[in-house]
C-alpha positions, 0 to 999 in steps of 0.5 A: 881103168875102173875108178870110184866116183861121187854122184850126187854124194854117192859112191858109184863104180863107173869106167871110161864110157860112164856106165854106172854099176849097181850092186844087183848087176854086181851081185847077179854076175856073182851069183851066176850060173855054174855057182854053188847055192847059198843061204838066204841070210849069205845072199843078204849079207852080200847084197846089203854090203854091194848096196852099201859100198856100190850104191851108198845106201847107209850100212844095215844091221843084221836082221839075225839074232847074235849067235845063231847059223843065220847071223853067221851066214849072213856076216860071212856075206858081207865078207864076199860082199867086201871082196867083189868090192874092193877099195880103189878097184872095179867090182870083180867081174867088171876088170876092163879087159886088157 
């Protein structure tokens, strides 16, 4: 069973046997082999999510102006960031295998 967990007052995915993810392990397996590229600001949008929701770091502002392609890229990162980090469950990927 996969559970959040505080750590020094930061958000940490651990499971049983205490092995802390972090969000490169979690965004590495997401953008594994087989995965069909995306953009630079999609990947930040994503990373800075993992790092946020995984390693507590504080939330970061877009780097993009408002209205252009790479703001949009970058928000929809933050979406699939939000995704493979669901509330009160293990990072997709890391289920405990039944």
């Amino acid at each position: 069973m996969w559970f959040p967990t505080a750590n020094t007052g930061n958000p940490k995915f651990q499971n049983r046997s205490n092995m802390n993810l972090t969000a490169q392990a979690v965004f590495d397996k997401a953008f594994g082999a087989g995965r069909q590229p995306r953009s630079t600001p999609y990947k930040q949008g994503v990373m800075n999510c993992l790092r946020t929701r995984i390693d507590g770091e504080s939330p970061q502002k877009c780097p993009y102006a408002t209205g252009t392609g790479e703001a949009n890229d970058y928000f929809a990162g933050v979406d699939e960031g939000r995704v493979l980090t669901p509330m009160g469950g293990a990072p997709l990927g890391f289920e405990e295998e039944t």
